[in-house]
C-alpha positions as CSV (number, residue, x, y, z in Angstrom):
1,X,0.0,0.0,0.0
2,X,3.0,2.2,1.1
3,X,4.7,1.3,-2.4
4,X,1.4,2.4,-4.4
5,X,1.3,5.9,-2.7
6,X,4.4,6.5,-3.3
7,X,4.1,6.0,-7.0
8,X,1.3,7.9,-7.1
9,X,3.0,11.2,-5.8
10,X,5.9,10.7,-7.8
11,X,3.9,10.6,-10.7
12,X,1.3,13.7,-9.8
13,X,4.9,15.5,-9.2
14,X,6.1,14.9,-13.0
15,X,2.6,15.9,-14.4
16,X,3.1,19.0,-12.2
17,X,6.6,20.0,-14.0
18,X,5.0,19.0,-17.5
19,X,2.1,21.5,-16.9
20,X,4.3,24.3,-15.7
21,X,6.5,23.7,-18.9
22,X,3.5,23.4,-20.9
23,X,2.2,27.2,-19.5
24,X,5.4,28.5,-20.3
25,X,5.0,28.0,-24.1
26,X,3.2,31.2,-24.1
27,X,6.5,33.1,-23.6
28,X,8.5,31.8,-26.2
29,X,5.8,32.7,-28.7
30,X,7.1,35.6,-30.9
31,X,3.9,36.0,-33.3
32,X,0.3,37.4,-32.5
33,X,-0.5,33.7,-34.3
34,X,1.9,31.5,-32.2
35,X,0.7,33.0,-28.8
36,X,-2.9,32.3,-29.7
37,X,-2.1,28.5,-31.0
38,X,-0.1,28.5,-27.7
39,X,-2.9,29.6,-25.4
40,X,-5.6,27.3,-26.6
41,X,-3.5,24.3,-26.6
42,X,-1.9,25.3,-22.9
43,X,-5.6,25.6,-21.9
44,X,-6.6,21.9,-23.0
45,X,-3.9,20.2,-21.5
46,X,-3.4,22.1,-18.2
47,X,-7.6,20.5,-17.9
48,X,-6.4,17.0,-19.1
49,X,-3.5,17.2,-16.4
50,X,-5.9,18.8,-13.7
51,X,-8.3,15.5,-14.2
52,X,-5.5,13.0,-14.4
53,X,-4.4,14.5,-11.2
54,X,-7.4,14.1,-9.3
55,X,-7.9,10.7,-10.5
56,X,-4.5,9.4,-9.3
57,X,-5.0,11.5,-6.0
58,X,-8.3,9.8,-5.3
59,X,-7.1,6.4,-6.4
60,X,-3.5,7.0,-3.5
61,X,-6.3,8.5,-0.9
62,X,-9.3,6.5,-1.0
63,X,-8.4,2.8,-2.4
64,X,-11.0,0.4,-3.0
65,X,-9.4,-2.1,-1.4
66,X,-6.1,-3.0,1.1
67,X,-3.6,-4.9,-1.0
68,X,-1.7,-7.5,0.8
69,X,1.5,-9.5,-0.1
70,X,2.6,-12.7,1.5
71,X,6.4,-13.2,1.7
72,X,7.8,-15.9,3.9
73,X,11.1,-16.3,5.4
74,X,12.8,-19.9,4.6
75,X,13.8,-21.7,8.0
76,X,14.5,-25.3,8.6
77,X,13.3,-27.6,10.8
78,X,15.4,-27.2,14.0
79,X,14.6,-23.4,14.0
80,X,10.3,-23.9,13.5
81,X,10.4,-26.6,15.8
82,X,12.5,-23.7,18.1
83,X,10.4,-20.7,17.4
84,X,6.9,-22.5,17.1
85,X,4.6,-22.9,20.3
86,X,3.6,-26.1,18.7
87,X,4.5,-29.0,16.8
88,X,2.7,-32.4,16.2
89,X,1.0,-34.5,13.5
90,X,-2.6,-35.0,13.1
91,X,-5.9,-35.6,12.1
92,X,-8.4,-33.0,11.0
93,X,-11.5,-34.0,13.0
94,X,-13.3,-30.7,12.6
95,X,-13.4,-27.7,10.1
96,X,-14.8,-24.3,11.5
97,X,-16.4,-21.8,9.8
98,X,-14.3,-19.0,7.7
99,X,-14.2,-15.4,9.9
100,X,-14.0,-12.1,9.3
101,X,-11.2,-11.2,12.1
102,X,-10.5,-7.6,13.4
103,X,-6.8,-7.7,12.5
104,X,-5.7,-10.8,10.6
105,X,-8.5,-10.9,7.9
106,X,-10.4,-14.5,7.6
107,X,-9.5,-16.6,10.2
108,X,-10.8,-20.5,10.2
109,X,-10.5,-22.7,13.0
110,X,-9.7,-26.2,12.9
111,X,-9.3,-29.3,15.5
112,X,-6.9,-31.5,15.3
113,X,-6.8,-35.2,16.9
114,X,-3.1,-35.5,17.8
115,X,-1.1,-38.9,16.9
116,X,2.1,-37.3,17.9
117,X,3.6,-34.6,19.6
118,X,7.5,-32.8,19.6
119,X,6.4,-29.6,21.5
120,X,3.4,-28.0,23.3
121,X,0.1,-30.6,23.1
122,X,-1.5,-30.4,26.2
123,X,-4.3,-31.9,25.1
124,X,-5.7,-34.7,22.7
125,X,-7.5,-32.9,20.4
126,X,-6.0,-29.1,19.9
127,X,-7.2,-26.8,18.4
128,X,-5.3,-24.5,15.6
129,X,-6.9,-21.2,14.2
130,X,-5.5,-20.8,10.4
131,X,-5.2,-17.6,8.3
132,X,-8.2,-18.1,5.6
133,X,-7.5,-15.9,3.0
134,X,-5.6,-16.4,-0.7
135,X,-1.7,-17.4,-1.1
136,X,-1.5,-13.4,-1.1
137,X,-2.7,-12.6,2.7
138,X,-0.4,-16.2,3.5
139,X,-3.9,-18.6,3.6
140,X,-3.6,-22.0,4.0
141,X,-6.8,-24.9,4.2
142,X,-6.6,-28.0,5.8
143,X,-8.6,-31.1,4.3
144,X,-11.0,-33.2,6.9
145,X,-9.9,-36.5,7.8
146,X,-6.2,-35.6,6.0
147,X,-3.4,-35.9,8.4
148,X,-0.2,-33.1,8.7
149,X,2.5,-32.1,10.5
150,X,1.7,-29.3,12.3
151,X,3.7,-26.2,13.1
152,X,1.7,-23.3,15.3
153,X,2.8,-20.0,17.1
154,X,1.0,-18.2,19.8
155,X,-0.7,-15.3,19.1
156,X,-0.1,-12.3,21.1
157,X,-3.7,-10.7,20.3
158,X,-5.9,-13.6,21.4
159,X,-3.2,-15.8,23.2
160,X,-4.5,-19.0,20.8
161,X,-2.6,-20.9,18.6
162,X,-2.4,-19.9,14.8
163,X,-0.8,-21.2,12.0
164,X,-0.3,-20.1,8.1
165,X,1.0,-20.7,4.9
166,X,4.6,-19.8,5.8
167,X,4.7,-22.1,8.9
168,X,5.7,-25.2,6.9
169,X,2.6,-27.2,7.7
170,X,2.3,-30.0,4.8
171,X,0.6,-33.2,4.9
172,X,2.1,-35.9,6.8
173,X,2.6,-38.2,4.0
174,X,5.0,-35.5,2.1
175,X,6.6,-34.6,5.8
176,X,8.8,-37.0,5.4
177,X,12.4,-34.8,5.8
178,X,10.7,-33.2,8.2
179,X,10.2,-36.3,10.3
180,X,13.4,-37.2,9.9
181,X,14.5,-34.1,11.4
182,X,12.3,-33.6,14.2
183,X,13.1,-37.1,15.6
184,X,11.3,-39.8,17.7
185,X,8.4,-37.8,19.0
186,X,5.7,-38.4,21.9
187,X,3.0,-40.6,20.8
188,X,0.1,-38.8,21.9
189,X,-3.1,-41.6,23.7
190,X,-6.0,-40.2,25.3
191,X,-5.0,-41.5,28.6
192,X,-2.1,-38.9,28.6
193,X,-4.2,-35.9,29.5
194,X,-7.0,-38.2,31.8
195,X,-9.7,-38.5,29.0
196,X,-11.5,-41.8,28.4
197,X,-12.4,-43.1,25.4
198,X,-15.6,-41.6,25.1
199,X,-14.4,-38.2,25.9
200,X,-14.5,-37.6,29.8
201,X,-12.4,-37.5,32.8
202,X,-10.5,-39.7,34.7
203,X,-8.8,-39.8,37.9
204,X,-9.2,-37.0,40.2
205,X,-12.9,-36.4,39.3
206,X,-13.6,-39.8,39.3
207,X,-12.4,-40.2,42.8
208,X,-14.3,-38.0,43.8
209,X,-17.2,-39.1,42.7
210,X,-16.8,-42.4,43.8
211,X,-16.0,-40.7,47.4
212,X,-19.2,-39.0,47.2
213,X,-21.7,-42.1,46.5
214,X,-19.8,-44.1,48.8
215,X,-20.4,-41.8,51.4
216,X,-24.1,-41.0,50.8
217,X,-24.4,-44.7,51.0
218,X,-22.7,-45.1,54.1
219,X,-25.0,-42.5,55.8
220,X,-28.6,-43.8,55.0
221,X,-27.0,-47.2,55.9
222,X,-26.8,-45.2,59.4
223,X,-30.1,-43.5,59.5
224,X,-32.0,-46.9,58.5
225,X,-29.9,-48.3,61.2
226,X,-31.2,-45.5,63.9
227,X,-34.2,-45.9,62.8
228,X,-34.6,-49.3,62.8
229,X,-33.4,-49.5,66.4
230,X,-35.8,-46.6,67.7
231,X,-38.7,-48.6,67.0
């Protein structure tokens, strides 16, 4: 956007110094003729040069649209797997609607179902917000039910994890450099994080609940028991 601005002043500058060159035709005019030729012409193309230079003034001030440019920075694997928040393979087990975001155009959020992990899964099933857009605003889409290698950052706007075209996400079957690179990583089971297999808690909560009917249990044992023996 910058770059386009820029071009448009330079270029309302030079039709600036062609109109002031054009005006001085007038003076170097020696016949009643010439001078009259001279003034009709100046007149025409001063208001040709007077249009043009609205046009491009309105077009640098008021654009139609932003313009956005995606260049990305090559890095290998050792310095995404350093940088990134995150890095693991899976499964796309969900595909979020496309949103209009304040500050990073469309956004899409995906969840992934982890197989395994080299940095930063806390969680089974994680989920990655994506930049949406074309190649040119750095977009990238991720297929249901495909599998990839995963490389995500957190943002500093909404503290969630994102990802985009430049991060070097591809699908797992074509990861395979990658792979080699990263190493052995953490095979990633639902049991790691306490869920079950149909998607709840274990442990801690468990115990307690257990705790809870056990006790409720042992108390109307007791009040039957009082009872019993009053009458």
């Amino acid at each position: 956007m910058l770059d386009i601005t820029i071009f448009v002043l330079c270029y309302n500058f030079t039709i600036i110094i062609a109109a002031i060159k054009i005006c001085n035709l007038y003076n170097v005019c020696s016949s009643r003729e010439c001078r009259r030729g001279a003034v009709g012409m100046k007149q025409r193309l001063v208001m040709c040069m007077l249009v043009l230079l609205l046009v491009t003034s309105g077009l640098a001030l008021f654009p139609g649209e932003k313009v956005y440019a995606c260049g990305c920075v090559e890095s290998g694997v050792q310095e995404r797997l350093k940088t990134n928040t995150t890095v693991f393979t899976g499964e796309v087990v969900k595909k979020g609607p496309s949103q209009q975001s304040k500050n990073d155009g469309m956004l899409r959020e995906y969840t992934f179902d982890v197989d395994t992990a080299w940095k930063g899964v806390n969680a089974k099933k994680m989920k990655i917000i994506a930049s949406d857009g074309g190649s040119e605003s750095c977009g990238i889409q991720f297929e249901k039910n495909q599998s990839y290698l995963i490389y995500a950052y957190q943002s500093e706007l909404d503290h969630k994890l994102h990802t985009n075209l430049c991060s070097r996400n591809v699908l797992v079957e074509q990861a395979g450099d990658d792979l080699k690179l990263l190493g052995a990583g953490k095979v990633v089971s639902k049991e790691d994080f306490g869920e079950t297999s149909d998607g709840g808690r274990s442990g801690p909560v468990y115990l307690i609940l257990y705790g809870t009917v056990i006790l409720l249990a042992a108390l109307a044992v007791v009040w039957f028991w009082r009872r019993k023996k009053r009458i």
